[in-house]
C-alpha positions, -999 to +999 in steps of 0.1 A: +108+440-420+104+449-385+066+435-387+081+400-400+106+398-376+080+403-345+057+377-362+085+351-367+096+358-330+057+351-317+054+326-342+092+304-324+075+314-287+045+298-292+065+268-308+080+263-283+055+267-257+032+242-275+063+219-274+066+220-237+029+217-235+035+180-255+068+169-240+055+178-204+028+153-200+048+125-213+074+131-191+050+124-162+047+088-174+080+083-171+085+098-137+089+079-101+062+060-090+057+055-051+055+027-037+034+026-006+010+005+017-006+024+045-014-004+080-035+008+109-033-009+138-056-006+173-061-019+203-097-017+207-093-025+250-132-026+251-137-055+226-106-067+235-093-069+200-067-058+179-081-044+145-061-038+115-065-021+083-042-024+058-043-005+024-023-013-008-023-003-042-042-028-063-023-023-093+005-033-071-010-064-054-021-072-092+016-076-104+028-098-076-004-116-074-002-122-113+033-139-110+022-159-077-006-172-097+008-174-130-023-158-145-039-130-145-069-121-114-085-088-132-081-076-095-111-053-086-133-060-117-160-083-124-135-108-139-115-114-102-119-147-094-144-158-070-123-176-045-099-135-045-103-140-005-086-170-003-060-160-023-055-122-007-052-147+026-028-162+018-010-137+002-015-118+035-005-150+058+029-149+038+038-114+040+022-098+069+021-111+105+020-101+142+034-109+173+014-097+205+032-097+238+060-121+221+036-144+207+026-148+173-013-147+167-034-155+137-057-126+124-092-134+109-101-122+075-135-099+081-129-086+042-119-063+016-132-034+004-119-020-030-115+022-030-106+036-058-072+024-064-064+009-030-075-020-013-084-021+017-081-054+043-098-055+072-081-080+099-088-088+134-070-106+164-096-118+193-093-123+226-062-097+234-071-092+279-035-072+280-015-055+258+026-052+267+044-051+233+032-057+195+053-067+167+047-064+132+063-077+101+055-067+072+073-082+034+041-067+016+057-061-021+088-053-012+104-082-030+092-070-062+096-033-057+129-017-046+116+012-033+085-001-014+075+013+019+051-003+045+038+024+065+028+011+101+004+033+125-003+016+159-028+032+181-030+017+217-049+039+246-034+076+237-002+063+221+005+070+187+035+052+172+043+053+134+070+031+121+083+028+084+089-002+071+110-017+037+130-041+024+160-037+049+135-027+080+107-053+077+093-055+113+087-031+140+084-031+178+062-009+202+065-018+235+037-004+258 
């Protein structure tokens, strides 16, 4: 009797465990995703350039892009379309810009480079002599995610500035 009732016992414990070993990973799916972009900006003084690098989640960029285009790009595989560039530019020209010393500049587009999961955008604004303030705003998928946050780090000389970014807070000011 005793020997039945240990078995039985084990036999409900390691139900159990087993369960949670099932339910547990299925819960993950169903947990909060983040929703982030990382931006980097510098002022390289030497070149006399601002450079940016801005990162976003590609499955991100897909959804939005997908509705924008009312198809869908295949983002990142060999099924993107060939003109992706031109259509990540002016995704880009809508949602992210810059103001430098109170005056809004243009970026060039020097490319993309997919890693991993993120892409990666690779921007550049010639011809900065002096650098006083720098504004950015940045709407990058926060219209179609609530919870999107546009991370902004601006380097300039030995300042550091980081700035968080989201629906409410879309633009940021560093004054140097």
């Amino acid at each position: 009797m005793l020997l039945s009732t240990l078995v039985y016992i084990f036999q409900m414990k390691l139900k159990k465990r087993l369960l949670i070993l099932l339910i547990l990973p299925l819960m993950a799916f169903s947990m909060h995703k983040y929703y982030i972009s990382l931006c980097e900006i510098e002022y390289a003084e030497s070149k006399q350039a601002v450079q940016i690098i801005l990162g976003i989640f590609i499955d991100d960029l897909e959804v939005v892009l997908n509705k924008e285009q009312a198809s869908k790009l295949n983002l990142a595989t060999e099924k993107e379309p060939k003109n992706i560039n031109a259509i990540y530019l002016k995704y880009l020209n809508n949602n992210f810009k810059i103001k430098i010393n109170n005056t809004a500049k243009p970026y060039r587009f020097i490319g993309k480079k997919y890693d991993d999961d993120i892409v990666r955008f690779y921007l550049e604004i010639p011809n900065i002599s002096q650098l006083n303030s720098i504004e950015v705003f940045n709407t990058s998928l926060v219209n179609e995610f609530e919870n999107q946050q546009n991370i902004i780090k601006i380097k300039v000389n030995k300042l550091n500035k980081s700035y968080y970014l989201d629906k409410n807070n879309i633009s940021c000011l560093l004054k140097i």
